[in-house]
DSSP file (Angstrom, degrees, kcal/mol; ACC not computed):
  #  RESIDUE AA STRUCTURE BP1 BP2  ACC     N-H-->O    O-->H-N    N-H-->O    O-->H-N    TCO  KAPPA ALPHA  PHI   PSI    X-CA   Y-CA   Z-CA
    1    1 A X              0   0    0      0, 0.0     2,-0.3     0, 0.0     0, 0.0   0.000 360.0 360.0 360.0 141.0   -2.6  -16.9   -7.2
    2    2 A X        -     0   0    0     68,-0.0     2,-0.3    69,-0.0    68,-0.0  -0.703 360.0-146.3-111.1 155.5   -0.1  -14.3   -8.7
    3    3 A X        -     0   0    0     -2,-0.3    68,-1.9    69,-0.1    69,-0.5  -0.909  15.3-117.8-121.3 155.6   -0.6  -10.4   -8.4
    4    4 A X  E     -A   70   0A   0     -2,-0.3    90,-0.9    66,-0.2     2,-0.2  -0.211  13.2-148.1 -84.7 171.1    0.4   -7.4  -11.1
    5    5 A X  E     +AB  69  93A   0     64,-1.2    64,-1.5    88,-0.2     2,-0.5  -0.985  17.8 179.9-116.6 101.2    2.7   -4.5  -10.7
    6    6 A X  E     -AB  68  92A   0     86,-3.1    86,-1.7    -2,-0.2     2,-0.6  -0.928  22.7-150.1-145.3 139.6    2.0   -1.7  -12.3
    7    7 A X  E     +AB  67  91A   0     60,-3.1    60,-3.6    -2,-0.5     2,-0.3  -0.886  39.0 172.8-107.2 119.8    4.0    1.9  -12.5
    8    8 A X  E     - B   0  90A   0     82,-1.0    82,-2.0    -2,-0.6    58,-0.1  -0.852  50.3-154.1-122.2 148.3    1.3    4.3  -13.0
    9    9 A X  S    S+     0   0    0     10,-0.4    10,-0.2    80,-0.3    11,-0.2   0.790  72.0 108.4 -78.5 -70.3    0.9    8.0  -13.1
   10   10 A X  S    S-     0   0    0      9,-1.1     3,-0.2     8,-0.3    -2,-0.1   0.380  79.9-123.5  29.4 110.3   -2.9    7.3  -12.1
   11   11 A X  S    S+     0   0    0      1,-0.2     2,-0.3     2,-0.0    -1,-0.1   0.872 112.1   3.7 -14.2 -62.8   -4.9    8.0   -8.7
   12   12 A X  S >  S-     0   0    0     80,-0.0     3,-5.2     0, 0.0     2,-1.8  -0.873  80.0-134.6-163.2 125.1   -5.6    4.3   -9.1
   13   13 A X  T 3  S+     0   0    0      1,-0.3    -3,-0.1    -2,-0.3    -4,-0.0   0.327 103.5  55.6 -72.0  29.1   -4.2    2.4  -11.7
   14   14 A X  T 3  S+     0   0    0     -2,-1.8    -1,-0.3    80,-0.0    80,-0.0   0.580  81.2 114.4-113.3 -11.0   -7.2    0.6  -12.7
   15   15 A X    <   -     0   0    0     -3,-5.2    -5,-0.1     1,-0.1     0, 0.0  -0.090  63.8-141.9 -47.0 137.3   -9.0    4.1  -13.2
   16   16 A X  S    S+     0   0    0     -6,-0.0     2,-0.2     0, 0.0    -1,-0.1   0.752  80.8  55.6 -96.1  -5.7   -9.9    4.6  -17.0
   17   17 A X  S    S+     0   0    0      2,-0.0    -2,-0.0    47,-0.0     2,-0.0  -0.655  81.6  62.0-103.9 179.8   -9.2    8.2  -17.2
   18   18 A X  S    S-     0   0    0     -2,-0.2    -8,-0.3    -8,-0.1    -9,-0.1   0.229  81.0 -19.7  69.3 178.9   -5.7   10.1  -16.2
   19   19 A X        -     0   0    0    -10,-0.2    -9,-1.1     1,-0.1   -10,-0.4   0.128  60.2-176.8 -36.3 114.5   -2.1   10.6  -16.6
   20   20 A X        -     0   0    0    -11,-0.2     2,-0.6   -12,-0.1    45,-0.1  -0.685  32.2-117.4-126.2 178.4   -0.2    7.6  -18.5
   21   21 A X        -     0   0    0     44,-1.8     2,-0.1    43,-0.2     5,-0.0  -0.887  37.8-128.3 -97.8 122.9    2.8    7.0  -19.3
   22   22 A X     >  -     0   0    0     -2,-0.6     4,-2.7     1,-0.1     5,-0.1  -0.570  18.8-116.5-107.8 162.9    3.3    6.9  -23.1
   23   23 A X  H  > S+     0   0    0      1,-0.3     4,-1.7     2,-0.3    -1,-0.1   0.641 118.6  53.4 -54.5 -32.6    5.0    4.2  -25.3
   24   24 A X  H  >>S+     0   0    0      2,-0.2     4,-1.7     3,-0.1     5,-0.7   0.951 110.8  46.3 -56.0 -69.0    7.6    7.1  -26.3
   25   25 A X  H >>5S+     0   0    0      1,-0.2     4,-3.4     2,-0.2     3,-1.0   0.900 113.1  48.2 -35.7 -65.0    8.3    7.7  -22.7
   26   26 A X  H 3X5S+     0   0    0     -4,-2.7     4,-2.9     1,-0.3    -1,-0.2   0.900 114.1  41.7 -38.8 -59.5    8.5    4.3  -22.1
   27   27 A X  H 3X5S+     0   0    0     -4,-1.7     4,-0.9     1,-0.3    -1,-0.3   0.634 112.9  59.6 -65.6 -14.9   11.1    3.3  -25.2
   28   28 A X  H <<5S+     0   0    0     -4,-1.7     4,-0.5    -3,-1.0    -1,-0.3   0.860 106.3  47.9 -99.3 -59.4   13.0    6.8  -24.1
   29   29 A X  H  X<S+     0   0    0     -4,-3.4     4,-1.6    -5,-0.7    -2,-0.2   0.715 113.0  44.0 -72.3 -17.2   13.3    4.9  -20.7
   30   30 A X  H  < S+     0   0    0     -4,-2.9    -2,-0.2     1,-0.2    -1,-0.2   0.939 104.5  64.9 -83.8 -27.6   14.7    1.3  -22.3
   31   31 A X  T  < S+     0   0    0     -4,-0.9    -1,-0.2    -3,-0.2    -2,-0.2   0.652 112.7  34.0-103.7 -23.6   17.1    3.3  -24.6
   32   32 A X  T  4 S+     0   0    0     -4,-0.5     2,-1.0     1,-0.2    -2,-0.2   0.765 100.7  81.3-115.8 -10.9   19.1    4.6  -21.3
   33   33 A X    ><  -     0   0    0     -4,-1.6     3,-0.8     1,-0.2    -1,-0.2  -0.784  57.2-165.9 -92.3 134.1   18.8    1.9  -19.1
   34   34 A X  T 3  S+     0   0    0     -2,-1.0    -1,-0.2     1,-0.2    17,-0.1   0.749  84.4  72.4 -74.7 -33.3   21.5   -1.1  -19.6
   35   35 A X  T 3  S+     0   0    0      1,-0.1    16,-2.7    -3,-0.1     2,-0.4   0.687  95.8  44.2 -57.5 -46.9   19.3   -3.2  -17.3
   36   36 A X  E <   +C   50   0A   0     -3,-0.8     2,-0.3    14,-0.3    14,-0.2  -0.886  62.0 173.1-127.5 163.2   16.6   -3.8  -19.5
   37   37 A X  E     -C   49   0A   0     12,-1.7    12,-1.3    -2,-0.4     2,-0.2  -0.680  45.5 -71.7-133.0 170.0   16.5   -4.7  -23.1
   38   38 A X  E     -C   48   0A   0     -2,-0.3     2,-1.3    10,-0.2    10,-0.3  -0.596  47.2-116.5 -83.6 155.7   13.9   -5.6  -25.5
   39   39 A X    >   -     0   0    0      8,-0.9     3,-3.4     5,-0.3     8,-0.1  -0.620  22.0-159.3 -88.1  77.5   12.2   -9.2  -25.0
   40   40 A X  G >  S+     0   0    0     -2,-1.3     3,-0.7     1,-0.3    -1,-0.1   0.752  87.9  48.7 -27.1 -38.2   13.1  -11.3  -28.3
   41   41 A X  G 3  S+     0   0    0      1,-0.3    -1,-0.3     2,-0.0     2,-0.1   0.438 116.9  45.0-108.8  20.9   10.2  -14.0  -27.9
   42   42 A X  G <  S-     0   0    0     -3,-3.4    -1,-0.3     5,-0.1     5,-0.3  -0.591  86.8-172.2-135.0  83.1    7.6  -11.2  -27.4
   43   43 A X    <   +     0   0    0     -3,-0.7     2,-0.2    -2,-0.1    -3,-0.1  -0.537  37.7  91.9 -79.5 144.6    8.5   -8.8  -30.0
   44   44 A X  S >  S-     0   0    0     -2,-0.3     3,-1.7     3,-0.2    -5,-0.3  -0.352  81.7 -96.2 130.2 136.6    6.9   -5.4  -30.1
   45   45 A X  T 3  S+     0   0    0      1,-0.3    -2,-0.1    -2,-0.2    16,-0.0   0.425 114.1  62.3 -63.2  -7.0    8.4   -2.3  -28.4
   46   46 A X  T 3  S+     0   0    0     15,-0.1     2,-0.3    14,-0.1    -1,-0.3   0.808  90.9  71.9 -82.2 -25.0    6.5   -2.3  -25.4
   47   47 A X    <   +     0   0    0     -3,-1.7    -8,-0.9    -5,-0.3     2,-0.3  -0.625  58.5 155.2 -99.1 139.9    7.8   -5.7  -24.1
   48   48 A X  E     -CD  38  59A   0     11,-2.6    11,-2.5    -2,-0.3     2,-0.3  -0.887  39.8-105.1-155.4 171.3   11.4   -5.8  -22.8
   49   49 A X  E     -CD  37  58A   0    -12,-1.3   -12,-1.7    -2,-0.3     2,-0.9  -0.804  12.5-135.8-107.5 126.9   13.4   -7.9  -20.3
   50   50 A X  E >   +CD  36  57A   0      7,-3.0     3,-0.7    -2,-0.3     7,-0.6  -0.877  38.6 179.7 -92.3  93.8   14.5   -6.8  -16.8
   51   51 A X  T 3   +     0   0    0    -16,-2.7   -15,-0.1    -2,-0.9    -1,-0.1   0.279  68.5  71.5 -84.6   6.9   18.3   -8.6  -17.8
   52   52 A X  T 3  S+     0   0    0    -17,-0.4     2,-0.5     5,-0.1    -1,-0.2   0.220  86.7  91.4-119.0  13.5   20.1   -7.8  -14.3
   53   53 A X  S X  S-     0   0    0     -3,-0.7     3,-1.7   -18,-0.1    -3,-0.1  -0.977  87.3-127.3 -83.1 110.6   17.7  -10.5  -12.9
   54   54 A X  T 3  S+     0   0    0     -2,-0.5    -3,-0.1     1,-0.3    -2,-0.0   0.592 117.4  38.1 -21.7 -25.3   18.7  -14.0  -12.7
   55   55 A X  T 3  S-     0   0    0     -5,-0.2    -1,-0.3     3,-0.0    -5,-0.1   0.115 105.6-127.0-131.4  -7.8   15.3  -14.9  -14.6
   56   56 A X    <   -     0   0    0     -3,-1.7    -5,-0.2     1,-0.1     2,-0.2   0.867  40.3-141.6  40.7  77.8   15.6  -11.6  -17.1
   57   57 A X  E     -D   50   0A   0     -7,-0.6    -7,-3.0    -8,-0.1     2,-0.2  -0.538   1.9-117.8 -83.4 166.5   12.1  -10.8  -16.1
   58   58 A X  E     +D   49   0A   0     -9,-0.2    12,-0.5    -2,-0.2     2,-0.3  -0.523  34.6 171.3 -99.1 131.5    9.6   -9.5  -18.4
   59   59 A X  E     -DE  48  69A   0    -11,-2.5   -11,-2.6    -2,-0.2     2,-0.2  -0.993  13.3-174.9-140.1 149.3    8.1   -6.1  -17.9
   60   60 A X  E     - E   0  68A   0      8,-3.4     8,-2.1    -2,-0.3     2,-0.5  -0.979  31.4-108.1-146.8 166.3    6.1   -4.5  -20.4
   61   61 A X  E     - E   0  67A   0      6,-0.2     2,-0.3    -2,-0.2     6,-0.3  -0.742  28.7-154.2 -85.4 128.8    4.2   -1.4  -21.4
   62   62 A X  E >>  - E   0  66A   0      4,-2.3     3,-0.9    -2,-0.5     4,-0.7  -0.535  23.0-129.3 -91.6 128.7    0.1   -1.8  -21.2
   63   63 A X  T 34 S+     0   0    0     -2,-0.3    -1,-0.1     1,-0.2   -40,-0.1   0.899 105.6  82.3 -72.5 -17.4   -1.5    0.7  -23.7
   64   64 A X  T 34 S-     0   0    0      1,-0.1    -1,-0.2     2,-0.1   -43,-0.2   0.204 126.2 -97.9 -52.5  27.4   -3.9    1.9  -20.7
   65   65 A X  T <4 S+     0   0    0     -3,-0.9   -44,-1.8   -45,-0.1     2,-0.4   0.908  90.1 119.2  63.4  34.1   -0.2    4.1  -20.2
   66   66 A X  E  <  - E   0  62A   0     -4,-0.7    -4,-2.3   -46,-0.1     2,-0.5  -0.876  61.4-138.7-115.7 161.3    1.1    1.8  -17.7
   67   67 A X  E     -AE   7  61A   0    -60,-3.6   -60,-3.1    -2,-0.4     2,-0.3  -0.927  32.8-153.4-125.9 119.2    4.2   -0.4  -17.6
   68   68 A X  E     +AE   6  60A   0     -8,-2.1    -8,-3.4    -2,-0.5     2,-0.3  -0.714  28.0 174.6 -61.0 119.7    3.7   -4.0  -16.1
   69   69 A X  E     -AE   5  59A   0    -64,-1.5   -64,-1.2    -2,-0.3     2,-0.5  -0.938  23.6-137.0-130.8 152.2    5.2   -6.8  -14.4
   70   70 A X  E    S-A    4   0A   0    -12,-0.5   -66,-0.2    -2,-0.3   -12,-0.1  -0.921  80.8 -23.8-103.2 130.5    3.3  -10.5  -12.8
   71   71 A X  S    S-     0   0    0    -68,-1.9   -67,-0.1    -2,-0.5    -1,-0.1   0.704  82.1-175.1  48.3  37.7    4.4  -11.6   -9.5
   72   72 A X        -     0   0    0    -69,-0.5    -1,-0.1     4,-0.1   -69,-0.1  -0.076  21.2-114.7 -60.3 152.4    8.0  -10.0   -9.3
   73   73 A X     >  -     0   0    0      1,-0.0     4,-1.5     4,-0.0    -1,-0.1  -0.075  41.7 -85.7 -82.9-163.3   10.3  -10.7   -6.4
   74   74 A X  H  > S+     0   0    0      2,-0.2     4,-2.4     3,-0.1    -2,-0.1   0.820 131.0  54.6 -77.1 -38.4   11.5   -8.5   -4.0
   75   75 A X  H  > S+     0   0    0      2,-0.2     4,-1.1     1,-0.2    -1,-0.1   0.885 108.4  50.5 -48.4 -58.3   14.5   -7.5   -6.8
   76   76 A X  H  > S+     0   0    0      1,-0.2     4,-2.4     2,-0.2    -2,-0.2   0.862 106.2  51.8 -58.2 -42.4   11.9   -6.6   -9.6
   77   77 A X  H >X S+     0   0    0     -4,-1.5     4,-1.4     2,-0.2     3,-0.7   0.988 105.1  53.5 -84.5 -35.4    9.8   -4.3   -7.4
   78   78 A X  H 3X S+     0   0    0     -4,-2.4     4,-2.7     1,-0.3    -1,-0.2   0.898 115.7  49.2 -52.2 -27.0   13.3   -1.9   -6.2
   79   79 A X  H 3X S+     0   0    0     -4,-1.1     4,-1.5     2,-0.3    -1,-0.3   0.915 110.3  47.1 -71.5 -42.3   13.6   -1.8  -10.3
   80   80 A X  H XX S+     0   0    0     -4,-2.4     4,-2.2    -3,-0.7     3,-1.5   0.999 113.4  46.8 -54.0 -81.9   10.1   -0.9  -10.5
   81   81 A X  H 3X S+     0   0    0     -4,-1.4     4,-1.5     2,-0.3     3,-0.3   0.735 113.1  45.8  -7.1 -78.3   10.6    1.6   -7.9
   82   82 A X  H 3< S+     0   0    0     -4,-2.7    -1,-0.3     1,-0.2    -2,-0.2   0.892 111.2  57.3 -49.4 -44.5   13.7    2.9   -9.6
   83   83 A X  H XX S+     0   0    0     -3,-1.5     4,-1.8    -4,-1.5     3,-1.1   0.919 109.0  48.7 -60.5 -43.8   11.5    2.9  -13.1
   84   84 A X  H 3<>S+     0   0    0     -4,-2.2     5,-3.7     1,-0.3    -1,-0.2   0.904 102.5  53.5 -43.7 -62.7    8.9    5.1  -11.5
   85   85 A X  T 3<5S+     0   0    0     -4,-1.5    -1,-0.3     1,-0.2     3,-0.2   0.033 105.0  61.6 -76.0  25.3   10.9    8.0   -9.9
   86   86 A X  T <45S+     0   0    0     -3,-1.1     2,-0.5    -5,-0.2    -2,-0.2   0.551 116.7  26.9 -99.1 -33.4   12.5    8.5  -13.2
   87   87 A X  T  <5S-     0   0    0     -4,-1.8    -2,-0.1     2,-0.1    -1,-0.1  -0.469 110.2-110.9-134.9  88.6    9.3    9.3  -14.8
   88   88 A X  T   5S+     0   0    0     -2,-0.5     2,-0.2    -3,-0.2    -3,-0.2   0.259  77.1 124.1  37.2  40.6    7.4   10.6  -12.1
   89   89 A X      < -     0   0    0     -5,-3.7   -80,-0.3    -6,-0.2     2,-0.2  -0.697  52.5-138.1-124.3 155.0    5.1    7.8  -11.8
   90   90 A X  E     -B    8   0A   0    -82,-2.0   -82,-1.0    -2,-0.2     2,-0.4  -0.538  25.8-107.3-122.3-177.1    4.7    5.7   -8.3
   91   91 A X  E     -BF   7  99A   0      8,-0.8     8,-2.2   -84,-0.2   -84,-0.2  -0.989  34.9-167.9-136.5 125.6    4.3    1.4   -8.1
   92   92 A X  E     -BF   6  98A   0    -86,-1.7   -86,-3.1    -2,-0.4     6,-0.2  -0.882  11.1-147.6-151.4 114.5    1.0    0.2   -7.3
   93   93 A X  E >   -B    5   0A   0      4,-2.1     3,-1.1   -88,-0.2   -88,-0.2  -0.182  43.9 -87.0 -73.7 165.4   -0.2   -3.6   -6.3
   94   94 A X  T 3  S+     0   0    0    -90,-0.9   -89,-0.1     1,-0.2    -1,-0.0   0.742 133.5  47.9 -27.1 -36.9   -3.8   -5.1   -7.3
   95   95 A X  T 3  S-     0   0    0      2,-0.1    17,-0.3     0, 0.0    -1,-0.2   0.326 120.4-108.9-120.2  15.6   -5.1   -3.7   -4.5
   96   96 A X    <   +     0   0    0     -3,-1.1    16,-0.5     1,-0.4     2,-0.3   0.819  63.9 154.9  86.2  45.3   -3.6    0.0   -4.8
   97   97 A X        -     0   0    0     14,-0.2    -4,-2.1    15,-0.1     2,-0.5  -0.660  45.6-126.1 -89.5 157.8   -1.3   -1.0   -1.9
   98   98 A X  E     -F   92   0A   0     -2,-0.3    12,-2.4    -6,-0.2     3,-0.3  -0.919  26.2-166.7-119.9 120.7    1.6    1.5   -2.5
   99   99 A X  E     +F   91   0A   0     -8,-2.2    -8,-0.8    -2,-0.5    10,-0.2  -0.560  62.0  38.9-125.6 179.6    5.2    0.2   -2.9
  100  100 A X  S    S+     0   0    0      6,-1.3     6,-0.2     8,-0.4    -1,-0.2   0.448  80.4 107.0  34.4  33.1    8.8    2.5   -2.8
  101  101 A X        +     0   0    0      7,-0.4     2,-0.7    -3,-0.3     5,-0.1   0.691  62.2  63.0-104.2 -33.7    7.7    4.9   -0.1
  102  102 A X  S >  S-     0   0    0      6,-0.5     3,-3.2     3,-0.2    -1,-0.2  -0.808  78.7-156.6 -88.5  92.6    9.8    3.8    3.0
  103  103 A X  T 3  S+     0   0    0     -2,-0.7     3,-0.3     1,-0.3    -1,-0.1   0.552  90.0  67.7 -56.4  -9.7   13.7    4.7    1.1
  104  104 A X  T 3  S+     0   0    0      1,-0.2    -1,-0.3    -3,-0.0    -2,-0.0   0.700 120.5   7.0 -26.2 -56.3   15.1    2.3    3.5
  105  105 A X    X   -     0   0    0     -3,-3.2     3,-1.6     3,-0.1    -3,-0.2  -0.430  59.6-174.2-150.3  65.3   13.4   -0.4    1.8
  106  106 A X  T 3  S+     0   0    0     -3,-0.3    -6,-1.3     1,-0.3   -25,-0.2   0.369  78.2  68.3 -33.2  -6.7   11.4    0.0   -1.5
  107  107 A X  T 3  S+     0   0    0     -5,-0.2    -1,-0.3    -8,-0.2   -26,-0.0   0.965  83.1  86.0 -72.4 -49.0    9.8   -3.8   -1.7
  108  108 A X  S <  S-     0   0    0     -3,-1.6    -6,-0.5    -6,-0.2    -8,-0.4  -0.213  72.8-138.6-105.6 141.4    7.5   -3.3    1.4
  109  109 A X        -     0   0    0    -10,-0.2   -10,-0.2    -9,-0.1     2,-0.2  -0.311   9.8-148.5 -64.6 149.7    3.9   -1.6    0.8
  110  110 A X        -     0   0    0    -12,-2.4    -2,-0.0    -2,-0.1   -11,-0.0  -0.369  27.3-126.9-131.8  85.3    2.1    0.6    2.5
  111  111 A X              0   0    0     -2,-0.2   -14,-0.2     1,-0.2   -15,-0.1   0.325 360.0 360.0  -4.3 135.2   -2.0    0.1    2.1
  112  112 A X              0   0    0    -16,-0.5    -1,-0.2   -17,-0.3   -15,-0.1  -0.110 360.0 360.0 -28.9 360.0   -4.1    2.6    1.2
């Protein structure tokens, strides 16, 4: 069974009210990183390509303000993590476990 990613602004990113990240913000953030690019076979400006991954994985923005990735490796979440602290947003599991917090190692969680 695979689990989401999702860099939220949020308390808890399944919550339907608070802070999102908007689709400007987002496109704002694709237009200065070289790393990701938009995603040809899902066109529309929220979906882009993590290209500096062997697999160019797909991350996209969710119109609940979040931007989203499925089952990412250890590579994908440090990106997430990077994607976050630039707009002031943290990276959040299914299960609110809480990921870039030890700077040592940004993959591992730390429960809630």
């Amino acid at each position: 069974m695979g689990y989401d990613l999702h860099v939220t602004r949020k308390e808890f990113w399944a919550d339907d009210e608070g802070p999102v990240i908007s689709l400007d913000e987002w496109l704002a953030y694709r237009a200065k990183d070289p790393d990701i690019i938009p995603d040809c076979e899902n066109p529309g400006p929220e979906y882009a390509l993590f290209v500096a991954h062997s697999q160019h994985w797909p991350i996209w923005w969710d119109e609940s303000g979040e931007i989203c990735t499925k089952n990412p490796d250890a590579r994908v979440i440090a990106k997430l993590v990077q994607i976050a602290e630039s707009l002031g947003a943290k990276v959040v599991g299914d299960d609110d476990e809480i990921y870039g917090l030890d700077p040592m190692d940004p993959t591992r969680s730390n429960p809630r």
